[in-house]
C-alpha positions as a Markdown table, in Angstrom:
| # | Residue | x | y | z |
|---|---|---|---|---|
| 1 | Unk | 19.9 | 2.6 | 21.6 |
| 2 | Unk | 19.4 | -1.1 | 22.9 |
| 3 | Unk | 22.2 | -2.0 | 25.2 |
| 4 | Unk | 24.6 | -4.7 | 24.6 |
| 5 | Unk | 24.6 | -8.1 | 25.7 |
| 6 | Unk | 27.6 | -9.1 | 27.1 |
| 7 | Unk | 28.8 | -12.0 | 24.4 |
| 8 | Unk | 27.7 | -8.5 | 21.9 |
| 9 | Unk | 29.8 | -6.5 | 24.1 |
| 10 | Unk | 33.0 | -8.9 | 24.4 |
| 11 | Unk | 32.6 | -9.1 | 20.6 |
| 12 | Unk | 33.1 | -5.5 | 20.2 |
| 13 | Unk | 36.2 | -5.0 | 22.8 |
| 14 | Unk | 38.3 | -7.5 | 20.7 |
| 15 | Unk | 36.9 | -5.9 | 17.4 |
| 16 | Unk | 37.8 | -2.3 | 19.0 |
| 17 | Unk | 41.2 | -3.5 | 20.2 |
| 18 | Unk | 42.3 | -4.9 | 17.2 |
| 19 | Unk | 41.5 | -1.9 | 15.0 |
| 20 | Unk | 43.0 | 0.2 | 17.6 |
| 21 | Unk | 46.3 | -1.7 | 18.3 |
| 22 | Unk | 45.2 | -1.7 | 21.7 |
| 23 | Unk | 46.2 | -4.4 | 24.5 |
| 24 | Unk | 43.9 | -5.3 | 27.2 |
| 25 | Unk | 45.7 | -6.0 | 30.7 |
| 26 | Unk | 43.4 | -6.8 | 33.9 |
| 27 | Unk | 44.4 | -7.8 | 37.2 |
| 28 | Unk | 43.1 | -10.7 | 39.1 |
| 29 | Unk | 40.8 | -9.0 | 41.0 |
| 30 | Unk | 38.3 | -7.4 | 38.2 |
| 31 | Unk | 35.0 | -9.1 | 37.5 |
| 32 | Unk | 35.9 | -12.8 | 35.7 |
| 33 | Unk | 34.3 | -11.5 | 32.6 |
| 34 | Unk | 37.0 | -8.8 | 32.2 |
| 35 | Unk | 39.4 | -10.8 | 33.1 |
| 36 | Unk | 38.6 | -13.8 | 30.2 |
| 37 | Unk | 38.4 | -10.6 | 27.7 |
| 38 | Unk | 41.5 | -9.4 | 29.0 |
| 39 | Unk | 45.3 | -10.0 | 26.2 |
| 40 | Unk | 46.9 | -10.2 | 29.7 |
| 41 | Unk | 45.9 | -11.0 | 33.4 |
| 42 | Unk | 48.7 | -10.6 | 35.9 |
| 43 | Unk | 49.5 | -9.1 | 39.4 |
| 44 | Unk | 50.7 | -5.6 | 39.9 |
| 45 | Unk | 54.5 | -7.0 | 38.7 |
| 46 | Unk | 53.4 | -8.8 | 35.9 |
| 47 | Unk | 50.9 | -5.7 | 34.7 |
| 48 | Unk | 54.5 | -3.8 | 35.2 |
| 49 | Unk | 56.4 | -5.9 | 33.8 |
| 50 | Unk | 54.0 | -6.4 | 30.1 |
| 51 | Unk | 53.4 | -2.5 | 30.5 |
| 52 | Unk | 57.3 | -1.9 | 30.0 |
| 53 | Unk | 57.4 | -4.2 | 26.9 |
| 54 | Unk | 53.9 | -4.1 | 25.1 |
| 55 | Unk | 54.3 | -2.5 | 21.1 |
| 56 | Unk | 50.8 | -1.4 | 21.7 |
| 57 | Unk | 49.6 | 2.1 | 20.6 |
| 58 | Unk | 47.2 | 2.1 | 23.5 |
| 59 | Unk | 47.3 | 0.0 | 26.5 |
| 60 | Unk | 44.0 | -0.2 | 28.5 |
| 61 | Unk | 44.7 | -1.2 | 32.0 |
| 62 | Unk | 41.5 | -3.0 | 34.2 |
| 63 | Unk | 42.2 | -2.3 | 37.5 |
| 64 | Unk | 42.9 | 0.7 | 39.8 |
| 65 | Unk | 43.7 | 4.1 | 38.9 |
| 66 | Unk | 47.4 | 3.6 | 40.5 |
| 67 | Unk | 47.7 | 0.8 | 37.9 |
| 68 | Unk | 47.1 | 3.4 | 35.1 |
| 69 | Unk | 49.5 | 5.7 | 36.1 |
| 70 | Unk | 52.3 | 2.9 | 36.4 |
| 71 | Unk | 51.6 | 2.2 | 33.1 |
| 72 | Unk | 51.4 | 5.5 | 32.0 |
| 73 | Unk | 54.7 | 6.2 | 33.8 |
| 74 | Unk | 56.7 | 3.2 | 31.8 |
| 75 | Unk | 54.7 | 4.0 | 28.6 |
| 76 | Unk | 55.1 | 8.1 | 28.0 |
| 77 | Unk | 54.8 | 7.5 | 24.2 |
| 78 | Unk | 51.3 | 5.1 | 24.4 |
| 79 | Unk | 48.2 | 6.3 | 25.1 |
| 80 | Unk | 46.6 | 4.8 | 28.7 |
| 81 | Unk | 43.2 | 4.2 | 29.4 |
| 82 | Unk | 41.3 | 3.3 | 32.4 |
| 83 | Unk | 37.8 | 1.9 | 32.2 |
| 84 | Unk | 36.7 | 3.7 | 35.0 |
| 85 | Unk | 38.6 | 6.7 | 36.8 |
| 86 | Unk | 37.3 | 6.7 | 40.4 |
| 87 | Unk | 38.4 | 3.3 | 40.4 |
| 88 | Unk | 40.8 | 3.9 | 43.6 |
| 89 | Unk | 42.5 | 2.0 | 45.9 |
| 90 | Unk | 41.9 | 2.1 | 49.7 |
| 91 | Unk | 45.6 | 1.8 | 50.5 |
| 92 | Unk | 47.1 | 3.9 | 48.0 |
| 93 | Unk | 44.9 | 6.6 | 49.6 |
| 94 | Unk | 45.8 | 5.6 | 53.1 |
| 95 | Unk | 49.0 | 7.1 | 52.0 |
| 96 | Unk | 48.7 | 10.6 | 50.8 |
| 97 | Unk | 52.0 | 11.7 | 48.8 |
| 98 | Unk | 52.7 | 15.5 | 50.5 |
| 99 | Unk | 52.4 | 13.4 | 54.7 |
| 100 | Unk | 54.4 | 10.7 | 53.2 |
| 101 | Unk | 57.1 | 13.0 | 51.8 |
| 102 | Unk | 57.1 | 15.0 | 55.1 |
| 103 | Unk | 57.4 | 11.7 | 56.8 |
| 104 | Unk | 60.5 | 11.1 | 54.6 |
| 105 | Unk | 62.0 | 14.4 | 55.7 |
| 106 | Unk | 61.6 | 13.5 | 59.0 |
| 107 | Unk | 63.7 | 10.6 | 58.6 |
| 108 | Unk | 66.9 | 11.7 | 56.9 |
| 109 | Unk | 69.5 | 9.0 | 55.3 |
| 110 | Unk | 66.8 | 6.3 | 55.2 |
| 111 | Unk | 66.0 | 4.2 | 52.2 |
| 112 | Unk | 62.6 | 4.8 | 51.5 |
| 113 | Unk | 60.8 | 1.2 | 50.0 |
| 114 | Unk | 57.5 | 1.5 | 48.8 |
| 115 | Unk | 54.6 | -0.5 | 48.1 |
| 116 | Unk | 53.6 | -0.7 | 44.3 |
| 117 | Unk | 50.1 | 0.5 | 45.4 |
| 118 | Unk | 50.5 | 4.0 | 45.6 |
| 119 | Unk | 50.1 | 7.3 | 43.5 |
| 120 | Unk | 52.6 | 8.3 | 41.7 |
| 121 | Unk | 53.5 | 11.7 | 43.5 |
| 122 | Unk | 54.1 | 9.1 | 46.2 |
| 123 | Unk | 56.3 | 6.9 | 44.0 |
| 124 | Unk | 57.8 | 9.9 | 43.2 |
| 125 | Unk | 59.4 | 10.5 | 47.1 |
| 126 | Unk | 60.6 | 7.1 | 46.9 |
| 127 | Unk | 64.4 | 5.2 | 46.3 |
| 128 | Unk | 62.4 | 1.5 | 45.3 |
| 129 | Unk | 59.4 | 0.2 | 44.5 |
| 130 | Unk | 58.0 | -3.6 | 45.6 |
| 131 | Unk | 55.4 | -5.3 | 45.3 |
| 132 | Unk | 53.7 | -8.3 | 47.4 |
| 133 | Unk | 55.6 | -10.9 | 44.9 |
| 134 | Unk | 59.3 | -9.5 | 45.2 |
| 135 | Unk | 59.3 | -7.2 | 48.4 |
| 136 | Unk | 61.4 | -9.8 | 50.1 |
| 137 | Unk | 63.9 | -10.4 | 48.1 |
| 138 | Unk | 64.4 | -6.8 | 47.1 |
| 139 | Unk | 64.6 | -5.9 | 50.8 |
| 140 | Unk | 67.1 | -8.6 | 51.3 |
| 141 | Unk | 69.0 | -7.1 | 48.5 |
| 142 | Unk | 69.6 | -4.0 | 50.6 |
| 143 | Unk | 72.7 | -4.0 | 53.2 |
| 144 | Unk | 71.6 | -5.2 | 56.5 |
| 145 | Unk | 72.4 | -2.0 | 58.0 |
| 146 | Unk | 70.2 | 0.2 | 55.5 |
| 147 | Unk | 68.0 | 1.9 | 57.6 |
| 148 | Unk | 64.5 | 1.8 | 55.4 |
| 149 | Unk | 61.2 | 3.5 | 55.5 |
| 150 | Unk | 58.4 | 0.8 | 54.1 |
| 151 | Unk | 55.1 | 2.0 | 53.1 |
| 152 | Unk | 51.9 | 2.4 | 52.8 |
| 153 | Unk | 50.9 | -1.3 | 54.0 |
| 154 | Unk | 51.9 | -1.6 | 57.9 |
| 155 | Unk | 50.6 | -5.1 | 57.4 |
| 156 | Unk | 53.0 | -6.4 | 54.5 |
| 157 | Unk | 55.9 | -4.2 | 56.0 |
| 158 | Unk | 55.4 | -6.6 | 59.3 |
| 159 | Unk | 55.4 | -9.4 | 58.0 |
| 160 | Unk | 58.6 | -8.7 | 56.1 |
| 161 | Unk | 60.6 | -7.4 | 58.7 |
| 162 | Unk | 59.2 | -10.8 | 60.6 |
| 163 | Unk | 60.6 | -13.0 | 57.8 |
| 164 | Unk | 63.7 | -11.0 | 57.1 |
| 165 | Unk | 64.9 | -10.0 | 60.6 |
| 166 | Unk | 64.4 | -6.1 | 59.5 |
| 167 | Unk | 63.2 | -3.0 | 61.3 |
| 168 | Unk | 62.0 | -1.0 | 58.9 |
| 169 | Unk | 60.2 | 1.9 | 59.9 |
| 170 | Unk | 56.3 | 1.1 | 58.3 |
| 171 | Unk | 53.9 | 4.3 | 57.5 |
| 172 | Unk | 50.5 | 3.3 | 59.1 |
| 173 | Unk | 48.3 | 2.1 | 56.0 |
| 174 | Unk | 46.7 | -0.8 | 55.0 |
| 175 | Unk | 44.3 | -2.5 | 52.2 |
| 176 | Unk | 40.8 | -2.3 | 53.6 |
| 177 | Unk | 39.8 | -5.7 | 52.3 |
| 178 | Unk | 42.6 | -7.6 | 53.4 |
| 179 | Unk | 42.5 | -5.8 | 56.5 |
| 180 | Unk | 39.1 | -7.2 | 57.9 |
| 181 | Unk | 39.6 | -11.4 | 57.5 |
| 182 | Unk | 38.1 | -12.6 | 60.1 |
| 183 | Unk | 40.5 | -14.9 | 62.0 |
| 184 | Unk | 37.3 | -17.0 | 63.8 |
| 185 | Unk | 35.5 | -17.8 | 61.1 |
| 186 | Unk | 38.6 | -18.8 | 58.8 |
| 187 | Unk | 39.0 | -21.5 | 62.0 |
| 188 | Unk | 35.3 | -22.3 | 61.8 |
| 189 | Unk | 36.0 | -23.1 | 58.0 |
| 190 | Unk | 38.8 | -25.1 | 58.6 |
| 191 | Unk | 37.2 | -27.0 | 61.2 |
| 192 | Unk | 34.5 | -27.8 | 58.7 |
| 193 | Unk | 36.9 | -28.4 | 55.8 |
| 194 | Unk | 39.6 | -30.3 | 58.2 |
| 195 | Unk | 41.6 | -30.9 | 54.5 |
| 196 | Unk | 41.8 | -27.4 | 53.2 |
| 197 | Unk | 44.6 | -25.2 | 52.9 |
| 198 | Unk | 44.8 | -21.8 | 53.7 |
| 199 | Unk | 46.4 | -19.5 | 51.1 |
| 200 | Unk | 46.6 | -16.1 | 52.6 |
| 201 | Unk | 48.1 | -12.2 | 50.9 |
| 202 | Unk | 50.7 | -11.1 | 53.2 |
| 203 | Unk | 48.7 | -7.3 | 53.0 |
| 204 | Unk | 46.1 | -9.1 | 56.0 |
| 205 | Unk | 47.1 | -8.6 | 59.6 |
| 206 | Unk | 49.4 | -11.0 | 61.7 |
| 207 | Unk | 46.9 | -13.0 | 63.6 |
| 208 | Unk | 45.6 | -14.5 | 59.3 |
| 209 | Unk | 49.3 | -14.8 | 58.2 |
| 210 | Unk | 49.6 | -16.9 | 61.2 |
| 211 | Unk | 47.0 | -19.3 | 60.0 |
| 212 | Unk | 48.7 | -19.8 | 56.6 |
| 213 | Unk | 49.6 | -23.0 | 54.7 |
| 214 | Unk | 51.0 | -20.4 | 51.7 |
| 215 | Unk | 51.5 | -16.3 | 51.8 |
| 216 | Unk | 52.3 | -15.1 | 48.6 |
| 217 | Unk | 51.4 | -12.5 | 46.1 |
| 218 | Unk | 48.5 | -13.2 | 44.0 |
| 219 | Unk | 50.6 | -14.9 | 41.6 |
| 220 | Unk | 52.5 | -16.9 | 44.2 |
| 221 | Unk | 48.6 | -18.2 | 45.9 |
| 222 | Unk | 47.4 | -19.3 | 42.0 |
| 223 | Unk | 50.6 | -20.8 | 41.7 |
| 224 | Unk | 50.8 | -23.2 | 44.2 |
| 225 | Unk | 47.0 | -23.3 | 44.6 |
| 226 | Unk | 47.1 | -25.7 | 41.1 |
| 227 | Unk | 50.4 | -27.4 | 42.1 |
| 228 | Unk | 49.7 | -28.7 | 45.4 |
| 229 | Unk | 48.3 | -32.0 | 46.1 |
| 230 | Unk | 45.0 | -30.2 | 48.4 |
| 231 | Unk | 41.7 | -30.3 | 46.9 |
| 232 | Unk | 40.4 | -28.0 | 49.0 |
| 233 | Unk | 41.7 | -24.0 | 49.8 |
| 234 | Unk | 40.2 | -21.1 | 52.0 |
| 235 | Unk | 41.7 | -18.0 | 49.8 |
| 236 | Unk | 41.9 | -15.1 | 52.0 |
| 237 | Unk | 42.9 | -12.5 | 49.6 |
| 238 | Unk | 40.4 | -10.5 | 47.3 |
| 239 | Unk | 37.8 | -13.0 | 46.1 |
| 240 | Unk | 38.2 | -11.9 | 41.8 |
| 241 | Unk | 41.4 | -14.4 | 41.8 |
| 242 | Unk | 39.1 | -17.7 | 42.5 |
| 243 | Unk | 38.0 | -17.0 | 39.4 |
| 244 | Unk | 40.9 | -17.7 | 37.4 |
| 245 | Unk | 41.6 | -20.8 | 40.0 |
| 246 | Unk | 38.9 | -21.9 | 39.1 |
| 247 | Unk | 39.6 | -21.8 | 35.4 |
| 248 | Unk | 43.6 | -23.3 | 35.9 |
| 249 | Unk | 42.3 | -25.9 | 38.6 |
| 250 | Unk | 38.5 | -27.0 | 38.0 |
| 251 | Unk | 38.5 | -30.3 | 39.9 |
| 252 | Unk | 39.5 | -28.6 | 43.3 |
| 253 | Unk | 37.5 | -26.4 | 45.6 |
| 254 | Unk | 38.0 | -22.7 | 46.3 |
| 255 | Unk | 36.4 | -21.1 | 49.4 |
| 256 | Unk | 37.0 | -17.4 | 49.8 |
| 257 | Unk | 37.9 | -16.4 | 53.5 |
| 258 | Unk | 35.2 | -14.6 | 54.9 |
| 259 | Unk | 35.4 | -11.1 | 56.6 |
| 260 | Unk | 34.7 | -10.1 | 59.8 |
| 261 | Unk | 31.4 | -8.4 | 61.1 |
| 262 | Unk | 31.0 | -5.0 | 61.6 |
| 263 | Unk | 28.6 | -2.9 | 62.6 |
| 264 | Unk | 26.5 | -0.8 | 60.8 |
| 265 | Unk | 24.9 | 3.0 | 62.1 |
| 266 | Unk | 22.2 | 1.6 | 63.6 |
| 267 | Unk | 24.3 | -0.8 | 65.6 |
| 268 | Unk | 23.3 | -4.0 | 63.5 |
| 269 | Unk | 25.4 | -6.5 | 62.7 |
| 270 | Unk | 26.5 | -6.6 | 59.0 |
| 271 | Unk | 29.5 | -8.5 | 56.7 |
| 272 | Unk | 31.4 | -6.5 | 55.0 |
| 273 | Unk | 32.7 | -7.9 | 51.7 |
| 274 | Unk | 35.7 | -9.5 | 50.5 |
| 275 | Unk | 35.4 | -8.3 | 47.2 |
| 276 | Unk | 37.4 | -4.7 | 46.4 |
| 277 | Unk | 34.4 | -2.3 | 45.5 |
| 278 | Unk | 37.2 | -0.3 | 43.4 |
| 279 | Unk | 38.1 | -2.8 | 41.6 |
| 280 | Unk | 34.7 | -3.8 | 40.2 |
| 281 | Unk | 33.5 | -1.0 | 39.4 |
| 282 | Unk | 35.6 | -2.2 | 36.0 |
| 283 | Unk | 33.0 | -3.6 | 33.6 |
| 284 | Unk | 32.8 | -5.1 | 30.1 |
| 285 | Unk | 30.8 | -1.9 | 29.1 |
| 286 | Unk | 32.5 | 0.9 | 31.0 |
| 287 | Unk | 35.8 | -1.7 | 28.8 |
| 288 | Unk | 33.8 | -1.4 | 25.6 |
| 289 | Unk | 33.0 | 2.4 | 26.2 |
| 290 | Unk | 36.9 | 3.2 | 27.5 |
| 291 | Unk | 37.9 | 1.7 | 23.6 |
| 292 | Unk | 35.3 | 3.1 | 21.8 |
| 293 | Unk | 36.0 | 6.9 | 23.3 |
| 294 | Unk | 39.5 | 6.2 | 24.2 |
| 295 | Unk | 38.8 | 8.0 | 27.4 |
| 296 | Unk | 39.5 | 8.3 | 30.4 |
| 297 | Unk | 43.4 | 8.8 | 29.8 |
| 298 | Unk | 45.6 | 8.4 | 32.4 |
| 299 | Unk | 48.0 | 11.5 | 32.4 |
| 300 | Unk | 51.1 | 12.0 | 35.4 |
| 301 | Unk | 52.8 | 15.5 | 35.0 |
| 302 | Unk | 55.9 | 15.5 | 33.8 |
| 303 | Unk | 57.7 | 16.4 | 37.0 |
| 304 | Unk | 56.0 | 13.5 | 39.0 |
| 305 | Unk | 56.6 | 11.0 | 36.0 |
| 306 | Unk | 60.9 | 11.6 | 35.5 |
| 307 | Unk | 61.2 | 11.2 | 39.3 |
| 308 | Unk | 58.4 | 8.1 | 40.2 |
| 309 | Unk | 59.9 | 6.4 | 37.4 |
| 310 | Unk | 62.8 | 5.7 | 39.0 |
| 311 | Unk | 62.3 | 3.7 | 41.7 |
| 312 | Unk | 60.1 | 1.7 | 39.5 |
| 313 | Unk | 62.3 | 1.3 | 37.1 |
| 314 | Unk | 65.0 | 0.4 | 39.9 |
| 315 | Unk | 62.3 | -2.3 | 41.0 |
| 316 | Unk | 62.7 | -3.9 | 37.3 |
| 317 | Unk | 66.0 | -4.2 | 37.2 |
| 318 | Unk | 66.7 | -5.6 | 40.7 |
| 319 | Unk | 63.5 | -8.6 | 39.8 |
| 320 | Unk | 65.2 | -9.1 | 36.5 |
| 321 | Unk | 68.8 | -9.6 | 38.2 |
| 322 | Unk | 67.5 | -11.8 | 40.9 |
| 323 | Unk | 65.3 | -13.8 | 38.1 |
| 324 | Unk | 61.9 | -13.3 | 39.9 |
């Protein structure tokens, strides 16, 4: 058989979807091709968030695997596909659920706060969910005096116990592209683009945050990236959201932050990316083939479902009461 071109291929998803009652959500950070195929492009909230309310009979989620299960979680009656199942995430697996839950035990009476990318058995240990867009305020919403365990992402837990005033104990992960910005060569940018504003994801380390105009979510960055007067940004999250900058905000200029250098076996000097290898591994023909087979389906045991539901659940209903 002849494969597909991709306007063939994009024909066929929508045809699929329709005759399947199937809804098409992809975060920011898939290939742009996915994303303009996509019923519904969001961060991890907003995927949440249109998972909980979506009359779908199957919802196809482009993205991580963790992203599957959250919809699969809220969703128990739909079927959920993802288009590719070793599409992981770096930081959910820096945080692996049975270390995390002894970390828990080892911490009696605290609140445990957790990071909206992770599994679900580690949801599942855990009194609240957040993710980059409401973490603050849901913090806040907590008495002062809670004592709170934050995880997986040391680097967003610092910066919101630097914004809120908060010790919270933070479980040593991190997100391995937002991780490696390079702080020096974001400088160098700037220097060359003296007009540019720099729109940085609160998961990169301290030294980046520093050098922010804007932290936010995903969301938050897009948001403001189309409303402010700049014409020019240095984005220093995962590169897949210039693309729909691009799209909301044609006449301005998007440069994505660069990484730092590391070292490869050999000892040369290489760049790593600042593109999430996870997430594009989503394609429009592993999308077309995930409709056509309806496989893979994203399945949490029962056990791990009733209890990680709640703290997302909890995470709704505190962002709907607070109106974010």
């Amino acid at each position: 058989m002849m494969s597909k071109t991709h306007e063939e291929l994009k024909a066929e998803i929508r045809r699929l979807a329709k005759e399947k009652n199937a809804v098409i959500m992809a975060h920011y950070y898939v290939d742009g091709e996915v994303q303009d195929i996509a019923d519904f492009i969001g961060d991890s909230l907003a995927l949440a968030q249109q998972a909980a309310k979506t009359d779908a009979a199957i919802i196809v989620l482009c993205g991580v695997h963790f992203m599957g299960e959250t919809a699969a979680i809220l969703c128990p009656d739909k079927k959920v596909l993802v288009p590719d199942k070793e599409a992981t995430c770096s930081l959910a697996e820096s945080c692996p659920a049975d270390a995390f839950a002894a970390f828990v035990k080892e911490h009696p009476g605290y609140t445990v706060v957790s990071y909206v990318n992770t599994t679900a058995a580690t949801k599942a240990v855990t009194d609240v969910v957040v993710t980059s867009s409401n973490a603050r305020q849901i913090v806040e919403s907590l008495p002062e005096d809670t004592p709170i365990i934050f995880g997986p992402d040391q680097n967003l837990g610092n910066y919101i116990n630097s914004i809120t005033g908060r010790q919270m104990l933070l479980w040593n992960g991190a997100c391995h592209v937002h991780a490696r910005f390079s702080v020096e060569k974001i400088l160098e940018l700037k220097a060359a683009h003296p007009g540019a504003k720099v729109l940085v994801h609160p998961e990169c380390k301290g030294p980046v945050v520093k050098l922010a105009d804007k932290v936010g979510s995903t969301a938050a960055l897009l948001k403001f990236a189309i409303a402010d007067e700049a014409t020019e940004f240095i984005v220093a999250t995962e590169s897949g959201i210039l693309h729909e900058m691009q799209k909301k905000a044609p006449e301005k200029t998007f440069i994505p932050a660069p990484p730092e250098d590391v070292m490869d076996e050999s000892g040369s000097r290489t760049c790593a990316c600042n593109e999430c290898e996870y997430m594009k591994m989503v394609t429009l023909e592993k999308l077309y083939r995930c409709l056509l087979d309806e496989q893979p389906v994203v399945t949490v045991p029962q056990d791990i479902a009733e209890k990680a539901i709640l703290p997302i659940q909890r995470m709704l209903e505190i962002s709907e009461k607070l109106g974010i």
